[in-house]
C-alpha positions as CSV (number, residue, x, y, z in Angstrom):
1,X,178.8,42.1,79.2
2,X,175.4,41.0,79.9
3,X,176.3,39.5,83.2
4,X,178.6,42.7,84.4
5,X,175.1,44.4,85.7
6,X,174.9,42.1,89.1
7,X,178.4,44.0,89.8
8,X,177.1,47.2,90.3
9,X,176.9,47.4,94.0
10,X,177.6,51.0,94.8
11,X,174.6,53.5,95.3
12,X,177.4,55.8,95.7
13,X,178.3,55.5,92.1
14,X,173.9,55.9,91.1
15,X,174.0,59.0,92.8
16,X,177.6,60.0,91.1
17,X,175.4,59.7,87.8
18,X,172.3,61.1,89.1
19,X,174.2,64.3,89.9
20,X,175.7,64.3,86.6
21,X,172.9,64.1,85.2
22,X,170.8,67.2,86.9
23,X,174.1,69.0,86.3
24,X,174.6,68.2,82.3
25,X,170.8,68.6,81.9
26,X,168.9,64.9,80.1
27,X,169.3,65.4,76.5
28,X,173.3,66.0,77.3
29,X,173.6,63.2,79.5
30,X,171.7,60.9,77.3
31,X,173.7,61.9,74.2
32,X,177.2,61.4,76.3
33,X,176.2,57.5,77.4
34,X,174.3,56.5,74.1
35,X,170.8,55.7,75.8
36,X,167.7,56.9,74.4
37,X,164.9,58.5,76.7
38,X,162.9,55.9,79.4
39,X,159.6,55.0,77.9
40,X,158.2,53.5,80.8
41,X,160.3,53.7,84.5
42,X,162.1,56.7,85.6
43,X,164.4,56.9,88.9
44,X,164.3,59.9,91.3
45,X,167.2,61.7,92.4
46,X,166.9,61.8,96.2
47,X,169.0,65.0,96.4
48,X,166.6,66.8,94.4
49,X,163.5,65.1,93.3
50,X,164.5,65.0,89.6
51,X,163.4,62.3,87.9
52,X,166.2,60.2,85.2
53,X,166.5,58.0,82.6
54,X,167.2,54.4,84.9
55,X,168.7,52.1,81.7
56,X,171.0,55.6,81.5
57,X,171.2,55.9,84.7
58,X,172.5,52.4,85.5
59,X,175.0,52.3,82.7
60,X,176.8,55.3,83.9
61,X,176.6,54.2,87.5
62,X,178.5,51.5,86.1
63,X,181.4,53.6,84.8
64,X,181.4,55.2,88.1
65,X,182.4,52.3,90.0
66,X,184.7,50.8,87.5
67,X,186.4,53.8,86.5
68,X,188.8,51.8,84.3
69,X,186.0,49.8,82.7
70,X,184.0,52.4,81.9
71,X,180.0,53.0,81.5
72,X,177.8,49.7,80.3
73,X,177.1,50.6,76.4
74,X,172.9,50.3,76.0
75,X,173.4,46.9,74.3
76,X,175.3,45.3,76.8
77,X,171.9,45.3,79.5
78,X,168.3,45.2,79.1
79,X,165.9,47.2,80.8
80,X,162.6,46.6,82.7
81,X,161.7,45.7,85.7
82,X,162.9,42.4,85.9
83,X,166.7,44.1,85.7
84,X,167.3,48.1,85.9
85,X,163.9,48.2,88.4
86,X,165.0,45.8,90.5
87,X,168.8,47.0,91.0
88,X,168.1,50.3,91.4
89,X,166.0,49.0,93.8
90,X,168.0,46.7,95.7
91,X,170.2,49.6,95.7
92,X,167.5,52.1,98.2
93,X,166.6,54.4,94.9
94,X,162.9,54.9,94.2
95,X,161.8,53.9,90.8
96,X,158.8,55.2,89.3
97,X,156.4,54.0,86.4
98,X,156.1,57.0,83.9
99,X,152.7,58.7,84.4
100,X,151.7,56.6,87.8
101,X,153.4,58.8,90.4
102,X,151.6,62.1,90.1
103,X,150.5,63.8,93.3
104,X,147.0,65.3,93.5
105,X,148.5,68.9,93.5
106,X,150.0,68.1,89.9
107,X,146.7,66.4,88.7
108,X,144.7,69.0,90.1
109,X,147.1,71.8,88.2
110,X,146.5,69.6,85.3
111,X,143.1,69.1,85.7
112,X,142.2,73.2,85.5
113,X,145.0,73.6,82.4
114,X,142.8,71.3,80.5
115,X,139.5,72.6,81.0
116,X,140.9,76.0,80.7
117,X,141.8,74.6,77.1
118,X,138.4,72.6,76.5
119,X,136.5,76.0,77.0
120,X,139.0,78.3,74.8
121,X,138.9,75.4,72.0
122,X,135.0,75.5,72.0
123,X,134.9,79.0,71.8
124,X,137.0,78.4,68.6
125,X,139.9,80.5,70.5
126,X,143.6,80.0,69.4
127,X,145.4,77.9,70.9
128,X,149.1,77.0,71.0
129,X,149.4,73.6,72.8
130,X,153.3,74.0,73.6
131,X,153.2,76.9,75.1
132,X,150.3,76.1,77.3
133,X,152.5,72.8,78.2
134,X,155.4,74.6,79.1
135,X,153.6,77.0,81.0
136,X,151.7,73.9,83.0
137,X,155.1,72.0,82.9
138,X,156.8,75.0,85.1
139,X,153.9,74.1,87.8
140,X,154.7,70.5,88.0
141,X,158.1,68.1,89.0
142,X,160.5,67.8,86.3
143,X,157.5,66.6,83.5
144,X,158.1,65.5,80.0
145,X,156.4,67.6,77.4
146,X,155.3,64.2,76.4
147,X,154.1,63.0,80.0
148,X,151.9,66.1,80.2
149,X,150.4,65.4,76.6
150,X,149.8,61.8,78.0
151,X,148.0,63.3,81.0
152,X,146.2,65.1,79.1
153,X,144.8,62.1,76.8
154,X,143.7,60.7,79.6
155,X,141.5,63.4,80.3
156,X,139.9,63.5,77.5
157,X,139.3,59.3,77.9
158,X,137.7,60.1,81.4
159,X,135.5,62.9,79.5
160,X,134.7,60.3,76.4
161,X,133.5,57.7,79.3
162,X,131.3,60.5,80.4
163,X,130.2,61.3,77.5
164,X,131.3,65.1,77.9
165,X,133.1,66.5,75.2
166,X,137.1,66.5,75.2
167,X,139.5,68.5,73.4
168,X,140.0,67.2,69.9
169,X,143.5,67.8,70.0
170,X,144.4,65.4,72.3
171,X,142.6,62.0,71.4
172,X,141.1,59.7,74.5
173,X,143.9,57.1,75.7
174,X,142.8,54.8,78.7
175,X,144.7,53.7,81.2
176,X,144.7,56.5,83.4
177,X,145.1,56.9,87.7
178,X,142.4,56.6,89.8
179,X,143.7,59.7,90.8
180,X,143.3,61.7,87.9
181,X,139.7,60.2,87.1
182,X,138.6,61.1,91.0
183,X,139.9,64.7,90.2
184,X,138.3,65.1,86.8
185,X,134.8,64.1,88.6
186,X,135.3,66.6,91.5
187,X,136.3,69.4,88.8
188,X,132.9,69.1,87.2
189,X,130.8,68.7,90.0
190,X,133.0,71.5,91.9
191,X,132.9,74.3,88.4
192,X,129.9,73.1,86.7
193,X,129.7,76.6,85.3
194,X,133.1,75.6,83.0
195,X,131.7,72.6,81.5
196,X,128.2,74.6,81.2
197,X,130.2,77.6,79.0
198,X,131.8,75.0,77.2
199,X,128.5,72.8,76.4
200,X,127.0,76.6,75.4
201,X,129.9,77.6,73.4
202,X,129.7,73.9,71.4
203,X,125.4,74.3,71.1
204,X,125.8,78.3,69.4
205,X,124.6,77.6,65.8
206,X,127.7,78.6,63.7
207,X,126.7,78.5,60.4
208,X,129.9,76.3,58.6
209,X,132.2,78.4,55.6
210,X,132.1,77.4,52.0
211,X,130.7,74.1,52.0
212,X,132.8,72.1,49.3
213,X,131.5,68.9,50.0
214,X,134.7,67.5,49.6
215,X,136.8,64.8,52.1
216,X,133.8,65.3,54.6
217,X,133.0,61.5,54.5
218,X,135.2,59.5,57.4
219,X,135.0,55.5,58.4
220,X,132.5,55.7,61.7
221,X,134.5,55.3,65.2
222,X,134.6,51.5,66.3
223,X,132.8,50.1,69.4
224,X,135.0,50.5,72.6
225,X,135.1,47.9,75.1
226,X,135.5,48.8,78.4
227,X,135.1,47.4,82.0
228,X,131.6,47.4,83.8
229,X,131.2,49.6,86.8
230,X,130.7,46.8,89.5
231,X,127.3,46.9,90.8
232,X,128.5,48.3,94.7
233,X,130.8,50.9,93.5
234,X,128.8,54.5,93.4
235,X,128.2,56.1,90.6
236,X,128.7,59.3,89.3
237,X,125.4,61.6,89.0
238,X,126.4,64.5,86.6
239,X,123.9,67.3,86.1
240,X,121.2,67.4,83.5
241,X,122.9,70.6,82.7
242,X,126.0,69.0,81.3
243,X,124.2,65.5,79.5
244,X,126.5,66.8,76.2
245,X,124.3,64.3,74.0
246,X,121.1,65.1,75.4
247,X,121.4,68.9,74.8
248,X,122.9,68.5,71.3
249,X,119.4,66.1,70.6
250,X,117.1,68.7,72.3
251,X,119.3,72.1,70.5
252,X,116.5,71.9,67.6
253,X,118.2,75.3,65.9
254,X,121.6,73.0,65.6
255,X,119.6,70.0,64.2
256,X,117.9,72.1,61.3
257,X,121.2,73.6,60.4
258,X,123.0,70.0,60.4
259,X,120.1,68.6,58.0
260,X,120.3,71.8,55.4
261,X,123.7,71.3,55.4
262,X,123.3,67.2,54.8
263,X,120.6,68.4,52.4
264,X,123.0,70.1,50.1
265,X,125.6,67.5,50.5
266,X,123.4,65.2,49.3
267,X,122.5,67.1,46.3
268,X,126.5,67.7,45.5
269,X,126.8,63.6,45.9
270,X,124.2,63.2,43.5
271,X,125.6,65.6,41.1
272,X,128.8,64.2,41.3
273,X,127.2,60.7,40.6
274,X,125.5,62.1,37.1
275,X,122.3,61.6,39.3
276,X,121.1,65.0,37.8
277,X,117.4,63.9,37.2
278,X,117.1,62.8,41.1
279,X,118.3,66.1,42.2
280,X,114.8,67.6,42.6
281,X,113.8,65.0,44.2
282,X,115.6,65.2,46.9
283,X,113.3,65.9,50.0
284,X,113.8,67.1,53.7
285,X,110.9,65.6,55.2
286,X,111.2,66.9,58.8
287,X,110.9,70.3,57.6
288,X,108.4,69.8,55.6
289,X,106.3,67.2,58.0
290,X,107.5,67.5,61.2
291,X,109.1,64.9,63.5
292,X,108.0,61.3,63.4
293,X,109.0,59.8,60.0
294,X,111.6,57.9,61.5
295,X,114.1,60.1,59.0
296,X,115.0,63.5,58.2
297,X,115.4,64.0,54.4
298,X,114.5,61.1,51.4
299,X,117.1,61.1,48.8
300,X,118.0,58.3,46.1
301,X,121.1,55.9,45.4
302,X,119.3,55.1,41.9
303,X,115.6,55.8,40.4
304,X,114.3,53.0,42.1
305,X,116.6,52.9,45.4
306,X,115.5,55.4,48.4
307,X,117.8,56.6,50.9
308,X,116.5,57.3,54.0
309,X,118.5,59.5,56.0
310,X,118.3,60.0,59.7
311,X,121.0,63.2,60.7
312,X,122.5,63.2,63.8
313,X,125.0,66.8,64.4
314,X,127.0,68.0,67.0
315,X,130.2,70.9,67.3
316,X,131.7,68.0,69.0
317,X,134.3,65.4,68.4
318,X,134.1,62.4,66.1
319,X,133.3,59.9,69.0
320,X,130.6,61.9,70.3
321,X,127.6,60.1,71.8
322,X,124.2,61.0,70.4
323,X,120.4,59.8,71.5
324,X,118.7,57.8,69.0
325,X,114.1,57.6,69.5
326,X,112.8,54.1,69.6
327,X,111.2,55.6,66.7
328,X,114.3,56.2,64.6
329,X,115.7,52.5,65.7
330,X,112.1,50.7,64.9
331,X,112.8,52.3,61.4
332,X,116.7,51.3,60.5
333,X,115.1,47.9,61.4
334,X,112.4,47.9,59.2
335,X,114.2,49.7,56.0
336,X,116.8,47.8,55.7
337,X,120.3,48.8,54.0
338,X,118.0,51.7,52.6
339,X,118.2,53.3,55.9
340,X,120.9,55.7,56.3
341,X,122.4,57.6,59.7
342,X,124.1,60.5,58.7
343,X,126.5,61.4,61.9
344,X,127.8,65.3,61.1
345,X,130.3,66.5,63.8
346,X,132.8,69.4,64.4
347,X,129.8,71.3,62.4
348,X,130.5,74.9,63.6
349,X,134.6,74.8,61.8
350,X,135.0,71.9,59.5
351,X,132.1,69.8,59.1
352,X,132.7,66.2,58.9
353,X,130.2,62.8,58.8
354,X,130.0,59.4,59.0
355,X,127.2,57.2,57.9
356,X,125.8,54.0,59.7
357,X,123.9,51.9,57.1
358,X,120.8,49.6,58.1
359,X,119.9,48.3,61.6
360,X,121.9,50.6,63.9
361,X,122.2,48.3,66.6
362,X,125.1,46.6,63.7
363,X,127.4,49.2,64.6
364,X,126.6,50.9,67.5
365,X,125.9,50.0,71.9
366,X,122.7,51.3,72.7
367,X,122.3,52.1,76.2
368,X,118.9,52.5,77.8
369,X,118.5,55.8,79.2
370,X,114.9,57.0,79.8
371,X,111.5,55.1,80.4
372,X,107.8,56.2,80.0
373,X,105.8,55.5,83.1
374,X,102.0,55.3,83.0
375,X,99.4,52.9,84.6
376,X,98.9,50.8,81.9
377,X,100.4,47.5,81.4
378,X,100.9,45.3,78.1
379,X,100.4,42.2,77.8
380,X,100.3,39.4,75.1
């Protein structure tokens, strides 16, 4: 029956099943034709804006005009662009991409749910997801709980590129509309004060529960690849106010709470390794020296093996950026695999880390950021 698609000629008979199925509701109509839900192209019902299933669609559209044939069964046809898009097309119905056909009212309403998360998440508020999607979902045209979750992933992608922090609950996915990144851009610039109360509320000091020590160690994010910004296009200048990383480097009450709490992990790790006797030995340098050692706290992988670790924390997610001092890179170089990055993150609720061994630049892109200026040249 594979060749019985070209013989659907009647838009007619499309908009017969289009009505049907605004009338029956999706899940009914779906159920009734045997067609799972449209991962990718939807097609809008002129009469009303709705947007439907298009394999669906088209199968029932079939039964329409061949009455005594009946609907095209899901095997029968295959969907995509090459066949659905194109009849639907050829037939004066608009076909949309899932995701791509958002108006700057819906992204803008989208936009403000999310922050309006962002800021009640840092703030350790609860939140119930679903019903904030169905409350946004009531705002926009005809959207998927799932479409809205997607939008919302790509929101926090457009934060991760800025290094802002993103709600953890919905995990960065690319691919999003120039739209949607424009909008993002104009919401910070336009409410800098909600990204500032969220920055603050992620800074406050928050002193973690009952540290167990245990399932706190994850595998370190991998390295992203992602396109350069051509060299014409304009950049986005954000506010020192909101340079998430730089804050969390310079929040110096945060830092000393993330290195006690590494300092006790350490001591538990030891422990648990029958290290006993290098328990007291255990040192946090940069409290009792001061910055400048290149690490934060000395402890031991055997009698004779150092550890030098270097602790990086944050309230925020697990692919938070962080600064690194020429300093602390000179001395991952120079120690070796004895060299040790400790990254703690989501510190304030459950603390978790990752650890970076050796020469940094191994697992991480390191991005100029700052220079020293001064009248003095060097030279060979």
């Amino acid at each position: 029956m594979a060749s019985d698609l070209p013989r659907l000629q009647s838009p007619i008979a499309v908009q017969s099943a289009l009505n049907e199925f605004s009338r029956i509701g999706r899940n009914t109509f779906l159920a009734r034709y045997g067609f799972g839900k449209s991962r990718t192209f939807m097609v809008r019902n002129p009469e009303n804006g709705q947007l439907c299933d298009s394999k669906a669609i088209v199968g029932a559209a079939f039964g329409f005009q061949y009455p005594t044939e009946g609907p095209l069964i899901p095997a029968a046809f295959s969907g995509g662009e090459a066949t659905v898009v194109t009849k639907l097309q050829s037939l004066g119905f608009v076909v949309v991409e899932v995701g791509h056909d958002w108006s700057q009212g819906e992204v803008d309403a989208t936009v403000a749910a999310y922050f309006d998360m962002l800021i009640a998440e840092a703030r350790e508020e609860k939140i119930n997801k679903s019903e904030r999607n169905a409350s946004l979902r009531s705002l926009l045209q005809n959207r998927t709980k799932a479409s809205v979750e997607l939008k919302h992933q790509n929101i926090s992608a457009v934060l991760h590129e800025m290094d802002l922090p993103y709600i953890q609950g919905y995990k960065p996915r690319g691919n999003s509309q120039l739209l949607l990144r424009k909008t993002v851009a104009r919401f910070i610039l336009d409410h800098p004060d909600v990204l500032e109360q969220t920055v603050d509320a992620l800074e406050e000091v928050k002193t973690p529960g009952a540290s167990t020590f245990h399932a706190v160690v994850v595998d370190a994010p991998l390295v992203e690849s992602i396109p350069v910004v051509p060299p014409h296009a304009a950049r986005l200048r954000l506010p020192r106010k909101i340079d998430f990383a730089g804050r969390d480097a310079s929040n110096r009450s945060l830092g000393r709470a993330g290195e006690q709490w590494v300092l006790g992990f350490e001591q538990h790790r030891l422990a648990q390794a029958g290290l006993d006797d290098l328990f007291q030995r255990v040192d946090w340098v940069s409290d009792r020296l001061g910055d400048g050692t290149g690490y934060d706290i000395l402890s031991f992988d055997a009698e004779d093996a150092p550890r030098y670790i270097e602790v990086k924390t944050t309230n925020g997610a697990h692919k938070s950026s962080f600064i690194i001092s020429r300093n602390e890179l000179d001395f991952s170089r120079e120690s070796g695999d004895a060299f040790q990055l400790y990254r703690v993150f989501q510190f304030g609720t459950q603390p978790k880390l990752y650890m970076l061994q050796g020469d940094v630049t191994r697992h991480l892109h390191m991005e100029p950021i700052d220079f020293r200026a001064s009248f003095r040249r060097m030279i060979a």
